[in-house]
Every structure is written in C-alpha cells, then in structure tokens.
Residue, then its C-alpha position, 0 to 999 in steps of 0.5 A: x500500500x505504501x508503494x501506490x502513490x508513486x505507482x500512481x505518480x507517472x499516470x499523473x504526469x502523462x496526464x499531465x504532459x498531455x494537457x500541456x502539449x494540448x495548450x501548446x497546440x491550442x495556442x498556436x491554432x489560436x494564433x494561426x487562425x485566419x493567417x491563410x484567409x488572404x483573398x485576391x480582391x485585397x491585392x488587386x485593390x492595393x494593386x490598383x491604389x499603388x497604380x493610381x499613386x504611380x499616375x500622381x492621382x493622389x486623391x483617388x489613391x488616398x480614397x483607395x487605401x482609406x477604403x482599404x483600411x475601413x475593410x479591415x486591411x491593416x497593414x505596414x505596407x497599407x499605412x506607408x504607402x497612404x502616407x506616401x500619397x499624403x505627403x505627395x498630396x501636400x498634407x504632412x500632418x496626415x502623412x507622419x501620422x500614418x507613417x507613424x501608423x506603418x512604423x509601429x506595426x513594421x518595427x525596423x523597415x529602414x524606408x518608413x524610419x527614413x521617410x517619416x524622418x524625412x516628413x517631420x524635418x518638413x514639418x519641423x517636429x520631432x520624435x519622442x524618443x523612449x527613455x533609457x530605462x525604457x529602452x533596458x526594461x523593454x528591449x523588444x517594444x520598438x523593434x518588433x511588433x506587436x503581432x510578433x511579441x504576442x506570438x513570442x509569449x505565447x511559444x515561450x509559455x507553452x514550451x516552458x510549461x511543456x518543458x517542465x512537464x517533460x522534466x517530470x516524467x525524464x527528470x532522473x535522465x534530462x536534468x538539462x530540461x531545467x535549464x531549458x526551462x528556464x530559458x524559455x520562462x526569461x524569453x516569456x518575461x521578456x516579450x511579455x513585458x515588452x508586449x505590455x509596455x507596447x499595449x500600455x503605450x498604444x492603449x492607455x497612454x492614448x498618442x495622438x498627433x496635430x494635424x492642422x496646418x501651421x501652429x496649432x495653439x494650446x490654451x491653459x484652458x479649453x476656450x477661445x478665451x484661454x491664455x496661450x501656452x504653447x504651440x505645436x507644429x503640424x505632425x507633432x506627436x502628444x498624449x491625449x489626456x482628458x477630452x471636453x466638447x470641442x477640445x482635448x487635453x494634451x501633454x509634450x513629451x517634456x510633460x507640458x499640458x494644455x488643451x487645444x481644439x479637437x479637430x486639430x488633433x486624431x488619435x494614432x489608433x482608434x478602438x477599431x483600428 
C-alpha cells in the first residue's frame, strides 16, 4: 500500500504532459487562425491604389487605401504607402501620422524610419524618443511588433510549461530540461513585458498627433478665451489626456499640458483600428 502513490505518480504526469502539449497546440491554432484567409480582391485593390499613386492621382489613391483600411486591411505596407500619397498630396500632418501608423506595426523597415524622418524635418517636429530605462526594461517594444511579441509569449509559455512537464516524467535522465526551462520562462518575461509596455503605450497612454496646418495653439484652458501656452507644429506627436466638447487635453513629451481644439488633433489608433 505504501508503494501506490508513486505507482500512481507517472499516470499523473502523462496526464499531465498531455494537457500541456494540448495548450501548446491550442495556442498556436489560436494564433494561426485566419493567417491563410488572404483573398485576391485585397491585392488587386492595393494593386490598383499603388497604380493610381504611380499616375500622381493622389486623391483617388488616398480614397483607395482609406477604403482599404475601413475593410479591415491593416497593414505596414497599407499605412506607408497612404502616407506616401499624403505627403505627395501636400498634407504632412496626415502623412507622419500614418507613417507613424506603418512604423509601429513594421518595427525596423529602414524606408518608413527614413521617410517619416524625412516628413517631420518638413514639418519641423520631432520624435519622442523612449527613455533609457525604457529602452533596458523593454528591449523588444520598438523593434518588433506587436503581432510578433504576442506570438513570442505565447511559444515561450507553452514550451516552458511543456518543458517542465517533460522534466517530470525524464527528470532522473534530462536534468538539462531545467535549464531549458528556464530559458524559455526569461524569453516569456521578456516579450511579455515588452508586449505590455507596447499595449500600455498604444492603449492607455492614448498618442495622438496635430494635424492642422501651421501652429496649432494650446490654451491653459479649453476656450477661445484661454491664455496661450504653447504651440505645436503640424505632425507633432502628444498624449491625449482628458477630452471636453470641442477640445482635448494634451501633454509634450517634456510633460507640458494644455488643451487645444479637437479637430486639430486624431488619435494614432482608434478602438477599431
């Protein structure tokens, strides 16, 4: 009788093992799912917006991306090249926003760093680089994007829980699991806390950038009345705080708040986007 918990024990553990592999895969399904639902009509749609972007109809260009977008085809690629026929259409405000836009879903493509670098020398703005112990504390934010990072934490928690799982059937024989393991639990800590500073950034810290023409002045107060605070230049990137009937609350990357009129502002990502 004594011996019928361990005689028990593997049981368990397969168990175990088994529901572990199941999450790991319904993970990945979950994640995977849609990927291969691309259909022609979005192609030959981008297609004909980049044929009339090359012909220099840049309004009907800018219509055919936007009408992209609103059928939910959000892309990099969409947002860069949107922003192109804007600045080509002589609206810089409305080119760095969706610049900005194809920066943070494509991380790294050198051209839309160089032309949205290129926009805001134009406009005379500049970015709002991260701090220092944002750049140690989360690494991958402004690198990867967030569909990357989401599938990062989720691969790294399933192989960290199937890793250990393994462990406990093999632990005599594959002390290394441990090591393992563990690797993949800091690769989960990692693009975790990177994916949930890019969440908090794009979600709750709610940017929003100026597109009026000129100098869009920003009052102590939200009123016509209000004494004059600062201005902010076409393209310029701020945090949306607080929002009254016709105005906004908005803070500089240096922290200074005040309100200005709100058709001059949009918000980078909207709760459909």
């Amino acid at each position: 009788m004594g011996r019928a918990p361990s005689l028990m024990w593997p049981v368990r553990t397969t168990r175990l093992v088994c529901r572990s592999v199941w999450v790991a895969v319904a993970c990945l399904c979950l994640l995977s799912g849609g990927s291969g639902a691309t259909t022609e009509a979005p192609h030959t749609a981008f297609f004909q917006a980049n044929t009339l972007y090359s012909q220099g109809d840049y309004d009907r260009a800018i219509h055919a991306y936007e009408q992209l977008l609103a059928a939910g085809q959000h892309s990099g690629h969409v947002y860069f090249n949107l922003g192109n026929a804007y600045f080509k259409n002589g609206q810089i405000g409305r080119a760095i926003l969706n610049y900005e836009r194809a920066r943070r879903m494509t991380p790294g493509d050198t051209d839309i760093q160089a032309n949205l670098a290129y926009a805001r020398s134009v406009a005379g703005t500049e970015d709002c680089p991260p701090k220092l112990w944002q750049n140690l504390a989360f690494p991958l934010t402004h690198h990867l994007s967030t569909e990357t990072l989401v599938w990062m934490t989720s691969a790294a928690y399933s192989l960290a829980l199937l890793t250990f799982a393994v462990y406990r059937v093999w632990s005599r024989h594959a002390r290394w699991l441990v090591s393992l393991a563990l690797v993949w639990v800091g690769l989960f800590a990692l693009a975790g806390g990177s994916l949930a500073r890019q969440v908090y950034v794009d979600s709750w810290q709610r940017p929003a950038l100026v597109l009026a023409d000129g100098q869009t002045p920003v009052r102590f107060e939200p009123a016509e009345t209000g004494t004059e605070h600062f201005v902010l230049k076409q393209g310029a990137l701020v945090r949306l705080l607080d929002s009254r009937p016709g105005w906004h609350q908005i803070a500089r990357c240096d922290g200074r708040r005040g309100w200005l009129a709100a058709p001059s502002l949009e918000r980078l990502w909207t709760t459909d986007d």
